[in-house]
C-alpha positions, 0 to 999 in steps of 0.5 A: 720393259724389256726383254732378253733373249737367251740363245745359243751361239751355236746350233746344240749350245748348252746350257740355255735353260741354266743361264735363262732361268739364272737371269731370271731369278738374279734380277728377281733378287734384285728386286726387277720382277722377271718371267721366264718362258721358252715360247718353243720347246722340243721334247724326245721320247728318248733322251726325255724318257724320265718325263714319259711315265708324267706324261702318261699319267696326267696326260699333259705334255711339258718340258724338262724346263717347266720342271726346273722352273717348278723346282726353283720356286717360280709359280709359272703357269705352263701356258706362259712358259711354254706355248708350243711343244714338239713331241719328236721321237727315233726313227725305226732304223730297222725299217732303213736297212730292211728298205736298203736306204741306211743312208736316208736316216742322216736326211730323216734326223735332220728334218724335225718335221718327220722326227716330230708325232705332234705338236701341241699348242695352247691358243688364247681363248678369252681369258684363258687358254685352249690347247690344240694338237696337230698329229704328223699322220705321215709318220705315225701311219707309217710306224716310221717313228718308235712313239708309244701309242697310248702317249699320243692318246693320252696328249690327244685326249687332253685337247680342245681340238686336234688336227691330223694332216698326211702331208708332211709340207701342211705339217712342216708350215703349221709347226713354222707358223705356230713356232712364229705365233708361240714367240709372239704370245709368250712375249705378249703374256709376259709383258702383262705379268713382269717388268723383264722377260726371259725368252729361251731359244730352240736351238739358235737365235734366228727369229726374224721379227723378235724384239728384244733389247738384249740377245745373250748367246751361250758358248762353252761356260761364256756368255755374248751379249749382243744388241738386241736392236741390232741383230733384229737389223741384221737378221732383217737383211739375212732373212733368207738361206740356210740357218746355218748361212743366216748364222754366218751372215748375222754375226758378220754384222753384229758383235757382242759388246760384251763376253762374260764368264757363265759357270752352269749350275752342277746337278743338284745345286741350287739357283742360289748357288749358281747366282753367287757364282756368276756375280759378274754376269748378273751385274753386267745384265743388272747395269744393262736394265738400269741404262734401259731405265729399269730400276730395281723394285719397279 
């Protein structure tokens, strides 16, 4: 059975959620049941805005991609869709520049740990699941962030068991060691439920460990299709230094053996639409699956 994972070639490429969920309903089209889920999902009160007032009211945290998915048809439960949330948030420059440490904004941004106020996490729990929520009291204390107070009620409220921790080291190894575990479950849920799996990255493609037999990497309207066994190889070898060191190291080991036209969807229009227009990639993934003997319908 098996998986592919949706990436972006490089750290902010657009257009991952587009091109997953595209794969996931053209192989649904061709008669190959396909799931899609992103195990690790990062949302902002900022550039997430139109979410918040849903938030508020029913307390639940999801992405923009669960949305999409709903909208699209996919009757996806939220738990297999997107087992990790972060919650980031501005930082207060005003606190900055009345500190004199303008500069330290530019090392701030780059930490997610101190740019996020929780993360929440569903966890198997028999045969269903339980949602935790872990608070970074480092920022929340310290009002570093510009998060709505009631918003953090409201997602606490909703969770079986919530965690608060002051250290910013303690936060930082449990959101890399739920962001391992998310990829883990996601993958394990879905192989129950489909015969292909669609996992959609943050924001590059360096899980060491993840078994998939087919990386697609978005650049710019292009798709690279990589070979999934053979970047597993490769970020085996690279598994330490710097994400961008890691990048460098795994493409100078793998090629893509495939480049392929990928024409985004346009506001409004629909999944259909966007499959018709990108025939070629859907082929090129359809005759994938078939060397991988899955066939169409089963």
């Amino acid at each position: 059975m098996p998986a592919i994972y949706v990436t972006g070639l490089l750290p902010d490429s657009r257009g991952k959620t587009s091109l997953a969920m595209l794969l996931a309903k053209s192989l649904a089209d061709v008669g190959v049941p396909a799931s899609f889920s992103k195990p690790v999902a990062i949302v902002d009160t900022a550039t997430d805005h139109e979410l918040v007032p849903d938030w508020l009211e029913s307390g639940a945290l999801y992405p923009r991609e669960w949305v999409v998915a709903r909208e699209a048809g996919f009757k996806w439960r939220l738990e297999d869709v997107n087992p990790l949330l972060l919650l980031t948030a501005p930082f207060d420059i005003s606190l900055f520049f009345r500190e004199s440490v303008p500069s330290a904004l530019l090392a701030y941004e780059e930490d997610l740990a101190r740019r996020t106020a929780l993360a929440r996490a569903y966890r198997p729990a028999g045969e269903s699941y339980s949602m935790d929520v872990v608070l970074n009291a480092w920022a929340l204390k310290r009002r570093v962030l510009l998060v709505n107070d009631r918003l953090i009620k409201r997602a606490s409220s909703h969770s079986g068991r919530i965690l608060e921790t002051e250290s910013l080291e303690t936060f930082r190894g449990i959101i890399v060691g739920a962001m391992r575990d998310s990829v883990e479950l996601a993958l394990k849920n879905l192989k129950r439920k489909s015969v292909a799996q669609v996992l959609e990255g943050v924001s590059d493609w360096l899980f060491a460990g993840l078994k998939c037999e087919l990386v697609v990497a978005v650049y710019r309207g292009q798709a690279a299709l990589f070979d999934g066994v053979k970047v597993a190889r490769a970020l085996e070898v690279v598994s330490h230094g710097a994400a961008y060191e890691r990048f460098r190291a795994v493409l100078s080991l793998v090629s893509p053996f495939d480049v392929v036209k990928f024409t985004p969807p346009l506001p409004g229009e629909s999944l259909e639409s966007a499959v018709e227009k990108n025939s070629e990639l859907e082929q090129k993934i359809t005759d994938y699956l078939v060397e991988k003997n899955v066939k169409p319908g089963g």
